[in-house]
BAFI-3210 file (N, C-alpha, C; in Angstrom, 3 decimals, decimal comma, padded with zeros to 6 digits):
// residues 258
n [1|2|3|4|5|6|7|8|9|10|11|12|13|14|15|16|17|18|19|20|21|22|23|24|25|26|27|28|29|30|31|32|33|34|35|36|37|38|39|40|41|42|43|44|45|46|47|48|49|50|51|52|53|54|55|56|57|58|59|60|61|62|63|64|65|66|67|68|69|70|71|72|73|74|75|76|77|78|79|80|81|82|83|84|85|86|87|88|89|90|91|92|93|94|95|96|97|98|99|100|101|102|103|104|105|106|107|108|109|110|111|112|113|114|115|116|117|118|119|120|121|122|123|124|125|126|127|128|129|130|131|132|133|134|135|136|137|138|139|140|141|142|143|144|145|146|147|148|149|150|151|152|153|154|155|156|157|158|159|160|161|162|163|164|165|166|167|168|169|170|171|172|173|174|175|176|177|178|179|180|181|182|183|184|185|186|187|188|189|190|191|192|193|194|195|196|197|198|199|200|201|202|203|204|205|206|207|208|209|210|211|212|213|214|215|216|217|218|219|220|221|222|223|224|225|226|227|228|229|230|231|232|233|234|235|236|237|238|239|240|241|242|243|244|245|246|247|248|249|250|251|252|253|254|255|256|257|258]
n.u [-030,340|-027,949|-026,379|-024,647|-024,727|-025,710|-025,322|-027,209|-029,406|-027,855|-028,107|-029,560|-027,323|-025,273|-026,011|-024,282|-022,171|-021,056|-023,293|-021,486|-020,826|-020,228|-018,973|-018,474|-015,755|-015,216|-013,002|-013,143|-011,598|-009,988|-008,832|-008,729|-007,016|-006,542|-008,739|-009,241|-010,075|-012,148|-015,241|-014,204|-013,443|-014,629|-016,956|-018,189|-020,332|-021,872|-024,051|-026,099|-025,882|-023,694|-020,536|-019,802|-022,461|-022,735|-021,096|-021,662|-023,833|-023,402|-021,759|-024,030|-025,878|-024,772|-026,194|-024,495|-023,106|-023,740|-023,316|-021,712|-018,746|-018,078|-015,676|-015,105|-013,863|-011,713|-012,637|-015,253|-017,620|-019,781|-021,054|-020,920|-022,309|-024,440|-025,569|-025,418|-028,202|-029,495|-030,000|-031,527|-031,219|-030,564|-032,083|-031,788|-029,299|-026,806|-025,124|-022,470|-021,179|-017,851|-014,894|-011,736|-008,050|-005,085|-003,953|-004,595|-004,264|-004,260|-006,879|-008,793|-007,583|-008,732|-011,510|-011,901|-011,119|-013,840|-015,825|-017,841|-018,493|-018,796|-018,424|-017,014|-015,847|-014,524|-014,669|-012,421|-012,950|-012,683|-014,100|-013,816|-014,352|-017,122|-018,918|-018,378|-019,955|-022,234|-022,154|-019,289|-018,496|-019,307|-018,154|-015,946|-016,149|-017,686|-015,094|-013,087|-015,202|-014,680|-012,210|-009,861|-007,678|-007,053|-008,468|-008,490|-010,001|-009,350|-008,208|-006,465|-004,230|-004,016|-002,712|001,394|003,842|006,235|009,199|010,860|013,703|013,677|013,519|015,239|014,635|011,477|010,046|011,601|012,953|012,635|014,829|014,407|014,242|013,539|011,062|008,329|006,689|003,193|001,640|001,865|000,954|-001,499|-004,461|-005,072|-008,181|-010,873|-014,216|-011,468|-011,497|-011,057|-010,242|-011,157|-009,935|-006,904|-006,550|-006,928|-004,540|-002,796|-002,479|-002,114|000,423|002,417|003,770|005,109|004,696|002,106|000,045|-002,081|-004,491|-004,159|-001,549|-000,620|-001,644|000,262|002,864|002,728|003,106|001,293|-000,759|-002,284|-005,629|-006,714|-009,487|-012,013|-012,107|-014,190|-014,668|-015,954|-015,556|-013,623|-011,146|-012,190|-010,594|-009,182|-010,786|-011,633|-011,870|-014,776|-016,603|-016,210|-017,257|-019,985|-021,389|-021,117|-023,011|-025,347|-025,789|-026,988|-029,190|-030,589|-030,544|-031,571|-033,937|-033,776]
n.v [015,862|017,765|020,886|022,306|022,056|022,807|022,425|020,217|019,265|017,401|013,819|014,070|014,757|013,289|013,838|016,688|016,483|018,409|019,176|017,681|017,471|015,226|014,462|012,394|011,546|010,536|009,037|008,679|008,774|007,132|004,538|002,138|-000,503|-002,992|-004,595|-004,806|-004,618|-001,769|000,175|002,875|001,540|002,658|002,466|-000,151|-002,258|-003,737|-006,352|-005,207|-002,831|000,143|-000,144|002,405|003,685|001,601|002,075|005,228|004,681|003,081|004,630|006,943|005,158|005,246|007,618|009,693|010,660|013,081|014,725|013,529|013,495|013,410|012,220|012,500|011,260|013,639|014,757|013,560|014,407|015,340|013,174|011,160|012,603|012,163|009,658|008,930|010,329|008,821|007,322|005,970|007,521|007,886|010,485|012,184|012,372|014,472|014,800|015,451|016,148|016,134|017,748|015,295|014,580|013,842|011,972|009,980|010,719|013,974|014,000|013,553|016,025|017,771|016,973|017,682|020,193|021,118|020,773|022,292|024,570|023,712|021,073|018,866|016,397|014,038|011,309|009,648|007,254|004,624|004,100|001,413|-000,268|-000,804|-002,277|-002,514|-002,456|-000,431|-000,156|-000,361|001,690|003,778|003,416|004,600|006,975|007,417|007,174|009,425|011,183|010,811|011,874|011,295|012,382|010,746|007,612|004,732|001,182|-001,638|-005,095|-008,119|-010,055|-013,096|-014,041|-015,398|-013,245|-011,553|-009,980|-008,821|-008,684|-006,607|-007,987|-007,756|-007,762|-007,925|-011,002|-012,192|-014,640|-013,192|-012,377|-013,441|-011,294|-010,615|-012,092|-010,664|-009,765|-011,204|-010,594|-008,320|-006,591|-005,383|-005,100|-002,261|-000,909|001,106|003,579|006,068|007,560|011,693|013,752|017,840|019,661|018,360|016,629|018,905|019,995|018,021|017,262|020,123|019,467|017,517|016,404|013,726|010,954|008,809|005,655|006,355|008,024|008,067|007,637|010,052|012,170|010,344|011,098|013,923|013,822|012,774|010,881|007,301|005,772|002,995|000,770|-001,789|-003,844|-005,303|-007,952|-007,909|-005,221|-005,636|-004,605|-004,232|-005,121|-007,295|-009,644|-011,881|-010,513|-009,208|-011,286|-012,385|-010,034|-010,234|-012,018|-012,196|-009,271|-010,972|-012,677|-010,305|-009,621|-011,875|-012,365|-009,748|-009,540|-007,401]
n.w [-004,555|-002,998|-004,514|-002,964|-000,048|003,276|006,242|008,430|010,767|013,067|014,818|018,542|020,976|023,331|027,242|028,006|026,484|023,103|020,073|017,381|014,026|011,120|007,913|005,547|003,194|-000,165|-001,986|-005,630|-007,772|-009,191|-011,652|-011,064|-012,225|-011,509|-011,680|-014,531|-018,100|-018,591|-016,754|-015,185|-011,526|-009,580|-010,432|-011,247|-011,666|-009,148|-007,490|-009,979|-009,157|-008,618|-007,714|-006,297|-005,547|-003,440|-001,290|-000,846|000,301|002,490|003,936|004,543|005,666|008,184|011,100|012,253|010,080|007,877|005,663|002,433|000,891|-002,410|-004,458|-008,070|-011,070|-012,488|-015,125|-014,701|-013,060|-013,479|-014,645|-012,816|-010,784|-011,973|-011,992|-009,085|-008,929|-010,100|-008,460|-005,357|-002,417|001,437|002,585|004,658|004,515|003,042|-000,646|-001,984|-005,216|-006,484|-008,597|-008,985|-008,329|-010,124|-008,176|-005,497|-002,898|-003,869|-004,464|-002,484|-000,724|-002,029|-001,749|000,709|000,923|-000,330|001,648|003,776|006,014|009,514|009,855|012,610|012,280|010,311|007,971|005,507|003,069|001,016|-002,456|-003,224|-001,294|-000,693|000,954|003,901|007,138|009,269|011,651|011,946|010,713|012,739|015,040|014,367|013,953|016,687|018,228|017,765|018,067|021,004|021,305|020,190|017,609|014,782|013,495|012,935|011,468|011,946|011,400|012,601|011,706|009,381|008,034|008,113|007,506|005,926|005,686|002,563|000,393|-002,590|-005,811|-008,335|-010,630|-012,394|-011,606|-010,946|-007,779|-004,127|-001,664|001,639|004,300|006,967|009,214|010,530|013,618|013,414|015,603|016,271|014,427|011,800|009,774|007,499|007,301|005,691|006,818|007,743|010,651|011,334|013,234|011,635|011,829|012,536|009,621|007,725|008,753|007,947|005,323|004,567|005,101|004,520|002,195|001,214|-000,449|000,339|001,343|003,035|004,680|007,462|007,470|006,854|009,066|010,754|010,351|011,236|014,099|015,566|017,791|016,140|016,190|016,895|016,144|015,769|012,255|010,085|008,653|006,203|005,278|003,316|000,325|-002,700|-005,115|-007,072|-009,773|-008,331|-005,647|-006,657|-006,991|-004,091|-003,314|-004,680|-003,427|-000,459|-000,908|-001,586|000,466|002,133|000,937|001,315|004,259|004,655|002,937|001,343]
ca.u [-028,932|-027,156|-024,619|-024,360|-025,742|-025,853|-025,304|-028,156|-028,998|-027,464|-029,105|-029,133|-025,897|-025,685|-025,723|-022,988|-021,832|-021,574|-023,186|-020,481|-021,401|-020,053|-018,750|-017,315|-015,009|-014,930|-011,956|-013,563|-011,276|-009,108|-009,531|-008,520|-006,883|-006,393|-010,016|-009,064|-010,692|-014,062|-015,383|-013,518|-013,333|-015,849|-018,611|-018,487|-022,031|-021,968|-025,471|-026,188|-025,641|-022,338|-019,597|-019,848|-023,734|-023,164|-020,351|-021,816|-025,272|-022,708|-021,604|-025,437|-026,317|-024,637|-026,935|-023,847|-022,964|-024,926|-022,528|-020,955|-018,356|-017,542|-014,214|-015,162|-012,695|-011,119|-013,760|-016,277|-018,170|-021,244|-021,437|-020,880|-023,691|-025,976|-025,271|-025,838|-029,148|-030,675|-030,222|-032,245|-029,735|-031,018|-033,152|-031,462|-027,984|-026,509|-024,509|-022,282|-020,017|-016,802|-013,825|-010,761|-007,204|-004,414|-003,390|-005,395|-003,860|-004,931|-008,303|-008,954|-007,232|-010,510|-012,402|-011,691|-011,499|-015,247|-016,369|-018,581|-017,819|-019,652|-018,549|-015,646|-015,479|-013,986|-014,370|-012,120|-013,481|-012,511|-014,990|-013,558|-015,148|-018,580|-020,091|-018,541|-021,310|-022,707|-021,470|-017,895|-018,549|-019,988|-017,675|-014,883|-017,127|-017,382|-013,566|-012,843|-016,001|-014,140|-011,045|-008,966|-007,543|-007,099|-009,289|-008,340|-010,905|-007,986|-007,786|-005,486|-003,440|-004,233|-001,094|002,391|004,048|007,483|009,358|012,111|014,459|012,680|014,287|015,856|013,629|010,070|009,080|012,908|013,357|012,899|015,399|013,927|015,540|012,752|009,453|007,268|005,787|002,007|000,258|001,405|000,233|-002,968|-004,366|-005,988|-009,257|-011,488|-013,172|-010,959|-012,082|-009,989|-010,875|-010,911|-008,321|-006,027|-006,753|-006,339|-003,034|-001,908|-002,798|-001,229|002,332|002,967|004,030|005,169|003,597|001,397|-001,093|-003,376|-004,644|-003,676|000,006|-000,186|-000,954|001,476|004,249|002,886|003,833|000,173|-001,119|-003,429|-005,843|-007,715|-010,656|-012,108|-012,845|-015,102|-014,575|-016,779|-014,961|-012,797|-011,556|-012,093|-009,544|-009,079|-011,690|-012,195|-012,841|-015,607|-017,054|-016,843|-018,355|-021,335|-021,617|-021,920|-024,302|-026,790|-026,065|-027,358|-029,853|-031,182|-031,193|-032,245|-034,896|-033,942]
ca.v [015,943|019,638|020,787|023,631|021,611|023,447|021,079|019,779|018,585|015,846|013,344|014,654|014,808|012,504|014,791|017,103|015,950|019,277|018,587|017,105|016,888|014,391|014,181|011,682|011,575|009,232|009,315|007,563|009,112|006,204|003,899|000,711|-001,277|-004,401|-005,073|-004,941|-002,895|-001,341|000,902|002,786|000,540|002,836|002,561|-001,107|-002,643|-004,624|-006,809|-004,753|-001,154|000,362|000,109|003,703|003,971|001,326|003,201|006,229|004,025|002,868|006,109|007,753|004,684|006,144|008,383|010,576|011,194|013,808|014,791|012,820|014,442|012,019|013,079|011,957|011,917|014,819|015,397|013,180|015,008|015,707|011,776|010,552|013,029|012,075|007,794|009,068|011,012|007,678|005,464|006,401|007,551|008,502|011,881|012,826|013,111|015,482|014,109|016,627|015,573|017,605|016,570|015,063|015,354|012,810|011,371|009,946|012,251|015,322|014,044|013,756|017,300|018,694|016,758|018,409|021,897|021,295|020,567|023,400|025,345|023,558|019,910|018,565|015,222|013,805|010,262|009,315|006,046|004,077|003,651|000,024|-000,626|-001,138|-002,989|-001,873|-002,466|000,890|-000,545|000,230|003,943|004,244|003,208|005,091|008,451|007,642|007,090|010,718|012,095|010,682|012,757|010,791|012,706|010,033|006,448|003,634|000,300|-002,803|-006,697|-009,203|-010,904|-014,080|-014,722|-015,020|-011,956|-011,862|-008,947|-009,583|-007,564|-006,246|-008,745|-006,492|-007,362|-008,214|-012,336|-013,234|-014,758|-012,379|-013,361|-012,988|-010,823|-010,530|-012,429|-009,330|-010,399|-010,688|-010,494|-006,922|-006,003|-004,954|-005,041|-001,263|-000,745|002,544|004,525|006,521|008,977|012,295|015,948|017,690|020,188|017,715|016,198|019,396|019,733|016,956|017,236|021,321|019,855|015,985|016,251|012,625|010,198|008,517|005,026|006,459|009,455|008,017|007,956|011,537|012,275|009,596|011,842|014,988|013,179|012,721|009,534|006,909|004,579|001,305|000,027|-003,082|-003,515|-005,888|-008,933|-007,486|-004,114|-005,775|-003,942|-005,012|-004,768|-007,695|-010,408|-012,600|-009,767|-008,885|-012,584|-012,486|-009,090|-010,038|-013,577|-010,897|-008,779|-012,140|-013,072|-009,703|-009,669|-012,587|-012,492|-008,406|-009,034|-006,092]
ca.w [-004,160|-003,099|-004,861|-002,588|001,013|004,432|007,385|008,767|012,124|013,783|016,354|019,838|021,441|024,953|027,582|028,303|024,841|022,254|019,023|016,049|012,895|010,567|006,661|004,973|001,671|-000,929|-002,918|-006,516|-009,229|-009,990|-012,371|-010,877|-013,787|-011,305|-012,207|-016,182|-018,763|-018,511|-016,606|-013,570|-010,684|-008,652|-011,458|-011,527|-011,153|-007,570|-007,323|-010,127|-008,888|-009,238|-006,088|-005,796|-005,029|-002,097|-000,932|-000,441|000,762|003,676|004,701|004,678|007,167|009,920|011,766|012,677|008,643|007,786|004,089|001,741|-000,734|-003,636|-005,670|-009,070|-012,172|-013,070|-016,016|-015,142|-012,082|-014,201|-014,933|-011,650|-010,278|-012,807|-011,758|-007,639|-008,597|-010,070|-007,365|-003,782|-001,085|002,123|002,386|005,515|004,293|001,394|-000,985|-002,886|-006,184|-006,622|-009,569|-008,421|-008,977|-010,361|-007,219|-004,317|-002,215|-004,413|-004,274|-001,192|-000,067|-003,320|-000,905|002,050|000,338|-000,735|003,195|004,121|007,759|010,489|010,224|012,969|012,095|008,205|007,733|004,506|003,007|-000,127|-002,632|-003,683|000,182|-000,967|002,179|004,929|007,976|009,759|013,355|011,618|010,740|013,759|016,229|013,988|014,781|017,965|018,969|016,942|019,151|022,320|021,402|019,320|016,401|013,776|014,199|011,672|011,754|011,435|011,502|012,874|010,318|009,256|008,059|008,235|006,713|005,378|004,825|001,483|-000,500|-003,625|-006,841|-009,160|-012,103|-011,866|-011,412|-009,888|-006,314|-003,309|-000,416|002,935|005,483|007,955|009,956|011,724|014,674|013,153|016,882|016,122|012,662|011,962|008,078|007,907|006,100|006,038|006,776|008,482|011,104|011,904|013,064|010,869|011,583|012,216|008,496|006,579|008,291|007,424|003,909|004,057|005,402|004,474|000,669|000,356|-001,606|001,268|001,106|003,652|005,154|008,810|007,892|007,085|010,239|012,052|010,187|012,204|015,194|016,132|017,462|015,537|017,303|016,027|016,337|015,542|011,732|010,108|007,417|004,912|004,951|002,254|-000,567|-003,839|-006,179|-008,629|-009,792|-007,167|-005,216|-007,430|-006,860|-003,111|-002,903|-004,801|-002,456|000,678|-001,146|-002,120|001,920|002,966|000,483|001,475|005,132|005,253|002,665|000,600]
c.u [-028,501|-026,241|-023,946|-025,186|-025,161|-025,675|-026,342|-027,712|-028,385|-027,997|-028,649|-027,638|-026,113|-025,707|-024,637|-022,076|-022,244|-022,505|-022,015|-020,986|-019,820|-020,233|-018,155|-016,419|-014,739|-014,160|-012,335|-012,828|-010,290|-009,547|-009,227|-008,686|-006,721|-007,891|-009,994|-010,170|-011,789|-014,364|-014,194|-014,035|-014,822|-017,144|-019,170|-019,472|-021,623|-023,618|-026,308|-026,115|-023,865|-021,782|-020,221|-021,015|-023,782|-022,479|-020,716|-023,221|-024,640|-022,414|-023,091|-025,982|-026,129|-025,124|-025,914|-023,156|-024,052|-024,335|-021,849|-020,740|-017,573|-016,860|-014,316|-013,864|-012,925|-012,330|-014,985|-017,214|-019,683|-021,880|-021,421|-022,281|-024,806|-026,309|-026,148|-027,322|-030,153|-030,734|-030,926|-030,938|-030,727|-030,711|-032,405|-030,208|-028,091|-025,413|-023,633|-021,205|-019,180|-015,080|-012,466|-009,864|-006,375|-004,028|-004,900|-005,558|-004,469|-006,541|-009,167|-008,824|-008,274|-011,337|-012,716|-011,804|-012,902|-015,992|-016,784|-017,876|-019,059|-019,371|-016,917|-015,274|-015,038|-013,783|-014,066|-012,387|-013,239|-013,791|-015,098|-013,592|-016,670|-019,035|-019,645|-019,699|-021,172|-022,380|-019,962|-017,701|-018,740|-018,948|-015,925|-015,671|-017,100|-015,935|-013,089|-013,642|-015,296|-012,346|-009,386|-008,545|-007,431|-007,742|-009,059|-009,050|-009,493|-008,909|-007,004|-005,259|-003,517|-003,166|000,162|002,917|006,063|008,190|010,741|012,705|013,654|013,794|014,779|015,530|012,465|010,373|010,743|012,506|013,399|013,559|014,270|014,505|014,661|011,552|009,348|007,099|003,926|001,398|000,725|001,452|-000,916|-003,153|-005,410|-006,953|-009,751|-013,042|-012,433|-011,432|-010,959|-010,960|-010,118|-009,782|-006,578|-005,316|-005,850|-005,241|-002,183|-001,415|-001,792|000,155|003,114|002,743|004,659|003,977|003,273|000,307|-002,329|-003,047|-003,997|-002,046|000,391|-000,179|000,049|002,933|004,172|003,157|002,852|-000,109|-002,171|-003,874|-006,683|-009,030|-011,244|-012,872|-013,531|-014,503|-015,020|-016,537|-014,087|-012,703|-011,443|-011,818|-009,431|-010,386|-012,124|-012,196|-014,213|-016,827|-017,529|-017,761|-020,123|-021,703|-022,281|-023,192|-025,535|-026,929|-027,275|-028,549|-031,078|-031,963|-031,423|-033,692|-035,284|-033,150]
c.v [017,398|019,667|021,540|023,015|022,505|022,024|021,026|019,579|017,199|015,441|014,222|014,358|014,211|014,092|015,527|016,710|017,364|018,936|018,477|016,334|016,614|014,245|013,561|011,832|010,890|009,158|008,627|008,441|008,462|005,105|002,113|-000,727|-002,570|-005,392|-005,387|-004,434|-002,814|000,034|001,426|001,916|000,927|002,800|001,087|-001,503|-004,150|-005,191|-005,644|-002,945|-000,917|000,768|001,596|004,093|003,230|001,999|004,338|005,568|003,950|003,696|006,819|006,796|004,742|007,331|009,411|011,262|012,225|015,031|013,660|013,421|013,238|012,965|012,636|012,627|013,180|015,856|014,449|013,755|014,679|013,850|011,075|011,513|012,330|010,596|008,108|009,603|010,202|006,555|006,609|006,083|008,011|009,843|012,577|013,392|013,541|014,679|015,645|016,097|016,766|016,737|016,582|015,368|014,419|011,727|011,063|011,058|013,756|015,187|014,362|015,365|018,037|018,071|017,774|019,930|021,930|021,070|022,243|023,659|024,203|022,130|019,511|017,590|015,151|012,543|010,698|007,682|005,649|003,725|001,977|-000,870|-000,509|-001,420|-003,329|-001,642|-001,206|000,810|-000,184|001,092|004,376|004,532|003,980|006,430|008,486|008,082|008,862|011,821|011,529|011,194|012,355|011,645|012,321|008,362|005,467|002,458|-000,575|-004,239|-006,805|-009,506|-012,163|-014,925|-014,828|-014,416|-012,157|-010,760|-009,165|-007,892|-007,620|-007,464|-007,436|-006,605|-008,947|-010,094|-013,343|-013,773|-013,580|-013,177|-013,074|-012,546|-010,407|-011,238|-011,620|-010,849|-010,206|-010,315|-008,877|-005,765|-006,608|-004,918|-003,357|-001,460|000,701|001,856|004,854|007,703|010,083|013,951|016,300|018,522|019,562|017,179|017,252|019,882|019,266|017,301|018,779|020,893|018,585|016,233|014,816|011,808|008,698|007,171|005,195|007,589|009,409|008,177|009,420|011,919|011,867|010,951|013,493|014,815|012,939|011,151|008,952|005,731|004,227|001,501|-000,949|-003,337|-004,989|-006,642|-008,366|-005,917|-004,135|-004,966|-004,695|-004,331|-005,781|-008,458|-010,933|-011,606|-009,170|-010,267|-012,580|-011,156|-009,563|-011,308|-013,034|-010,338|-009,904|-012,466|-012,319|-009,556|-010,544|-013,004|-011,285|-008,627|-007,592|-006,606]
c.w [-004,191|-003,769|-004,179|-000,229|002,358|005,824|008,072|009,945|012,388|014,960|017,446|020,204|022,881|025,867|027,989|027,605|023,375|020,676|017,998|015,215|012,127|008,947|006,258|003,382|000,906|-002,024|-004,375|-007,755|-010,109|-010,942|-012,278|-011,983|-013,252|-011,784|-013,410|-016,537|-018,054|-018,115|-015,376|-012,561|-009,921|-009,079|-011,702|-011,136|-009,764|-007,406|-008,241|-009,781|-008,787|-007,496|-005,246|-004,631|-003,274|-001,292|000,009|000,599|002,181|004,001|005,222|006,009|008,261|009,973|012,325|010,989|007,896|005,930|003,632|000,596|-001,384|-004,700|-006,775|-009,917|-012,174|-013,585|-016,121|-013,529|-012,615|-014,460|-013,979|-010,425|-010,846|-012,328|-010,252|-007,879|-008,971|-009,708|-005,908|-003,055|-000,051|002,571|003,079|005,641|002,937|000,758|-002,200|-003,527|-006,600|-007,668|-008,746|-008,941|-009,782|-009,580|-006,157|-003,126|-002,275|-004,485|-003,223|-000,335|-001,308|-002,704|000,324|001,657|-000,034|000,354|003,577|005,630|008,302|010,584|010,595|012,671|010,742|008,524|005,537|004,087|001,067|-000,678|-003,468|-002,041|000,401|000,235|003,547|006,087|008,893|011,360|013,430|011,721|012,084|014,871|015,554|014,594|015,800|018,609|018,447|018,051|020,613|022,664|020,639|017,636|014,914|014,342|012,768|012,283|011,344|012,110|011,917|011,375|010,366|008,905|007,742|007,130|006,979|004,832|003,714|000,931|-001,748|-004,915|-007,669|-010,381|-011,729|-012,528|-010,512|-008,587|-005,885|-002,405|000,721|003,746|006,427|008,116|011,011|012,488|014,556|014,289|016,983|015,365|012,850|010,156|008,570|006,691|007,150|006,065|007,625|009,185|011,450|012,479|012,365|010,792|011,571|010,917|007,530|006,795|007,875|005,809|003,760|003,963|005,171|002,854|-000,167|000,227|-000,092|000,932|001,465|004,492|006,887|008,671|007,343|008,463|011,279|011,358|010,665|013,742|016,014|016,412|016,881|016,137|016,083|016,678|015,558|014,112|011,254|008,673|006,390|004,562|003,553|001,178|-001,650|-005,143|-007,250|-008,420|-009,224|-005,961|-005,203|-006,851|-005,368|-002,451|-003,109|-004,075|-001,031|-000,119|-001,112|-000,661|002,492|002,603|000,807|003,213|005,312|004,061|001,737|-000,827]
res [x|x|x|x|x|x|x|x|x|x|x|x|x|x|x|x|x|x|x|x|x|x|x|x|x|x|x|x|x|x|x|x|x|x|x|x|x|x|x|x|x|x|x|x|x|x|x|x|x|x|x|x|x|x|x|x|x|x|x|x|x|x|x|x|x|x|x|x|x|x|x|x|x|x|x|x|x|x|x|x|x|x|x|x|x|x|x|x|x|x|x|x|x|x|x|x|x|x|x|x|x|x|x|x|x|x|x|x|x|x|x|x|x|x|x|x|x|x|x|x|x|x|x|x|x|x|x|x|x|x|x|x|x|x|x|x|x|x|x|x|x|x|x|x|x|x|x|x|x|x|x|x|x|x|x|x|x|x|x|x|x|x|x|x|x|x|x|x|x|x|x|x|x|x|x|x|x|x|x|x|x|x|x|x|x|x|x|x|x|x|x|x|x|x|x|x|x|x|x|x|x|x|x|x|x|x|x|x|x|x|x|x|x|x|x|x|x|x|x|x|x|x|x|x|x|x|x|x|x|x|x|x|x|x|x|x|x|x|x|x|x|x|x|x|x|x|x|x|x|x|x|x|x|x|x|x|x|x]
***
């Protein structure tokens, strides 16, 4: 693993296609308490191995990813390298660990400050998005390489959504004072693709407190396109997330044979 990596080649480029190389960011310095105690959320063991490792495993399987910078805690950098250097990642990408900050936000923008010169693309990718399929990344890279400045993977909504007044102390009645029109809401999952100059403007000039890196840019007045994301992108946040992750993993396990 580099701690210090150089950008490598990337596959051929179609023709009349420049080469663009490709890094992603994995924001892992929270400690996701919906899970309850233990370890941080991104260290949790998934089919034995810890979220994180598949994480970054899913990013390295796209053939257009050619870095992966992982924002570990604050003060645990040195412990979150040492976890990535004894699991097998693939050879062909670099993997470089850099400490995060308090916020998602701040992590992410110590992500992006640790991105070497030479790579236009920045996929940002949750690492409580373990298994994420490589047809996802892919086709987020692509839409980014076809000139799109920000590329979010989304769903349809399954179901009806309700927007209420907040109660004015936690477990009361919410009224209802609105039904969206779900056929046009989208659930977003990562990662997210952006160029990257677009990205670290965002990050220099959007100072509120933000869920996702795409609505930084929507508040530079830039547009953000979809693309089509995938069931098993899910993130997993409380227990029965935990459950149906490892149900996928034993699927894939079982029909890849690995």
């Amino acid at each position: 693993m580099s701690d210090d990596p150089l950008p490598p080649s990337s596959p051929t480029p179609a023709p009349g296609r420049p080469t663009v190389r490709t890094a992603a960011v994995i924001p892992a310095a929270g400690r996701g308490v919906r899970l309850g105690p233990g370890a941080p959320k991104a260290l949790r063991a998934l089919g034995g191995t810890p979220m994180l490792v598949h994480a970054v495993r899913a990013m390295a399987d796209s053939r257009a990813v050619s870095l992966v910078v992982v924002v570990a805690p604050p003060h645990g950098a040195g412990e979150v390298k040492s976890l990535l250097d004894a699991h097998a990642l693939p050879e062909r990408t670099d993997v470089l660990v850099v400490p995060g900050g308090d916020s998602r936000q701040e992590s992410v923008k110590l992500g992006l400050d640790a991105l070497p010169e030479g790579y236009d693309i920045v996929l940002v990718h949750d690492a409580a998005r373990p298994l994420v399929p490589v047809d996802t990344v892919d086709a987020v890279v692509e839409a980014v390489r076809d000139g799109a400045a920000a590329v979010v993977p989304v769903l349809p909504l399954a179901d009806t959504v309700k927007q209420v007044e907040p109660a004015a102390a936690p477990g009361e009645p919410e009224p209802v004072v609105a039904t969206p029109d779900r056929s046009r809401l989208r659930a977003v999952q990562t990662p997210q693709g952006f160029d990257r100059a677009t990205l670290v403007r965002a990050h220099e000039t959007v100072t509120d407190d933000v869920t996702d890196d795409a609505g930084m840019v929507e508040q530079l007045g830039l547009t953000v396109v979809t693309v089509p994301g995938h069931e098993e992108a899910f993130k997993v946040t409380r227990p029965l997330d935990l459950v149906l992750a490892e149900a996928v993993l034993a699927r894939r396990r079982l029909n890849d044979g690995f």
